[in-house]
C-alpha positions as CSV (number, residue, x, y, z in Angstrom):
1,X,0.0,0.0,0.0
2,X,1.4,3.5,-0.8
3,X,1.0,6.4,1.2
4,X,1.5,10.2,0.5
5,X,2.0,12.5,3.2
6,X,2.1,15.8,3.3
7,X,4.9,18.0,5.5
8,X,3.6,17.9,8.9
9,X,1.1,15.4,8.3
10,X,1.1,12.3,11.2
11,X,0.6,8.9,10.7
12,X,-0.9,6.5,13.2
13,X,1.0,3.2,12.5
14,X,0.5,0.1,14.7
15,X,0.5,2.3,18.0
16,X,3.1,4.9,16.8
17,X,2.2,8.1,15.9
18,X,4.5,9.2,12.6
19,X,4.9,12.9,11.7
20,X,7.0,13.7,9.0
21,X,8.7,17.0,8.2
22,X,8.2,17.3,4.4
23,X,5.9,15.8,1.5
24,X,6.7,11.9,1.2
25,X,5.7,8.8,0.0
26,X,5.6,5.5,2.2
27,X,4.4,2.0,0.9
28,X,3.7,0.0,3.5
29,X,5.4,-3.8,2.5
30,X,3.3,-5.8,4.6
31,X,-0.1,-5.9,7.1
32,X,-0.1,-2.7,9.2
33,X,-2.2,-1.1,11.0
34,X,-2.7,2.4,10.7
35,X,-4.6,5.8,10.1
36,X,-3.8,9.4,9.1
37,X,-4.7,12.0,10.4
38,X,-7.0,13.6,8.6
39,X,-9.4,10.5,9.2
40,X,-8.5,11.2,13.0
41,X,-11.6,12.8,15.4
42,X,-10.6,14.6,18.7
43,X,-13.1,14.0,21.8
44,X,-14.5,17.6,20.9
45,X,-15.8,16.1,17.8
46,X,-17.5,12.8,19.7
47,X,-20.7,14.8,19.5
48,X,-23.2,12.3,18.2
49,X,-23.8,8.6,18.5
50,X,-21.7,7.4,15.5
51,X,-18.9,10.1,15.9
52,X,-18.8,8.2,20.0
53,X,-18.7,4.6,18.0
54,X,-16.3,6.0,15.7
55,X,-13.7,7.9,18.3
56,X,-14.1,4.2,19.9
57,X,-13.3,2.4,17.5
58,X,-10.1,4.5,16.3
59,X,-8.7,4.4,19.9
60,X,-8.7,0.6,19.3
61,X,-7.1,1.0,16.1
62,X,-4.3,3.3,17.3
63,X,-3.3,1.3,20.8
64,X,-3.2,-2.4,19.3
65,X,-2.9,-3.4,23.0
66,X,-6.1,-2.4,24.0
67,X,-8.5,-4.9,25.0
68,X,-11.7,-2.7,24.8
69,X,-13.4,-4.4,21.4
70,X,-16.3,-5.8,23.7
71,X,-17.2,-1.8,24.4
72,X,-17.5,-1.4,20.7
73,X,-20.0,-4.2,20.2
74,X,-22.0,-3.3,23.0
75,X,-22.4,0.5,21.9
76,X,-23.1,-1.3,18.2
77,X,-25.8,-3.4,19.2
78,X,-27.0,-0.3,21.6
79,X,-27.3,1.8,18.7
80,X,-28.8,-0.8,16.6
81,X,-31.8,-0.5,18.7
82,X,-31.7,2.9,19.1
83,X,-32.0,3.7,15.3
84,X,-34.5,3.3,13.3
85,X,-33.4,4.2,9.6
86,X,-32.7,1.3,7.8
87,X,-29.4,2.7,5.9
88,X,-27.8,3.5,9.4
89,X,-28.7,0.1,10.6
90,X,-27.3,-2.1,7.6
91,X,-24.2,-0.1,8.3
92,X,-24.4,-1.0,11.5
93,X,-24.5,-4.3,11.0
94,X,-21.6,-4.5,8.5
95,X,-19.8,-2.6,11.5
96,X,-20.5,-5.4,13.7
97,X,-19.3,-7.9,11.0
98,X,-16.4,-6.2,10.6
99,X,-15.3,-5.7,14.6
100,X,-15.7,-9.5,14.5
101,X,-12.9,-10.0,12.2
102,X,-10.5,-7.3,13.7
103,X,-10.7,-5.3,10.5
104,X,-11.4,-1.7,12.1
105,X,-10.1,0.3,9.6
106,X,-12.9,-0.8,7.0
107,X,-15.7,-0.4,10.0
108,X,-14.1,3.5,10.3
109,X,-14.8,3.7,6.8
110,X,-18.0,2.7,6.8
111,X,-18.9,4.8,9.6
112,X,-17.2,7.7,8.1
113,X,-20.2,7.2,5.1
114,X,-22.7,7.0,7.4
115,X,-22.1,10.4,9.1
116,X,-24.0,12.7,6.8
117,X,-27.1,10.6,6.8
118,X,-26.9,10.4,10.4
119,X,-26.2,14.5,10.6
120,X,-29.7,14.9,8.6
121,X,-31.1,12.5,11.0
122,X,-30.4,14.2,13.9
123,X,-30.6,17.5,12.5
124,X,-33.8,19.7,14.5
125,X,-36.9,19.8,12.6
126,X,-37.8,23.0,11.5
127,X,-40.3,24.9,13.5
128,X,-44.4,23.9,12.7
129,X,-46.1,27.1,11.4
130,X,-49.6,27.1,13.0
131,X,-52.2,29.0,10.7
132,X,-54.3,31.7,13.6
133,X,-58.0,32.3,12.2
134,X,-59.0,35.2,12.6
């Protein structure tokens, strides 16, 4: 896998985090671990039920020796009965499928799709105008 950074960009890479001081190219020569930055939330950013499943799930993926997988199921299966739209819940599910097999990279990216549907989900309903008869 090949990688372009830019300068000052970090990499997260099997529990180390990477920063580099100018633009370069990394391949990666066997299975690693890892996430860049950009794809990286901060717990300011945890403000919604996926962005929470999400923050969890990249904590996992950038200390290898955590042992907190079951949390992320649990808030999965949580939020499978919380929502109700049926995109958001296949997702779920593949989230869950993909947990199972350790590949939390690809459930990051799957969450990562899910976050504007979810942000019109959650968005407040505009205010009901109420027609006064006179």
């Amino acid at each position: 896998m090949q990688l372009s950074l830019r300068a000052g960009e970090k990499l997260y890479l099997n529990g180390a985090v990477i920063k580099v001081d100018r633009k370069v190219s990394i391949e990666l020569m066997n299975d690693v671990t890892f996430l860049l930055e950009a794809h990286v939330l901060s717990p300011e950013e945890t403000t919604t039920p996926l962005r929470q499943l999400y923050f969890m799930i990249q904590v996992l993926l950038m200390d290898p020796n955590c042992d907190a997988g079951h949390l992320a199921d649990g808030m999965v299966t949580r939020l499978l009965d919380t929502f109700e739209n049926a995109e958001i819940r296949n997702g779920l599910r593949h989230v869950r499928d993909l947990l199972s097999v350790r590949r939390r990279f690809e459930a990051l990216k799957t969450i990562r799709r899910m976050l504007p549907l979810e942000a019109i989900i959650l968005a407040p309903s505009p205010p009901q105008r109420i027609a006064l008869s006179a």
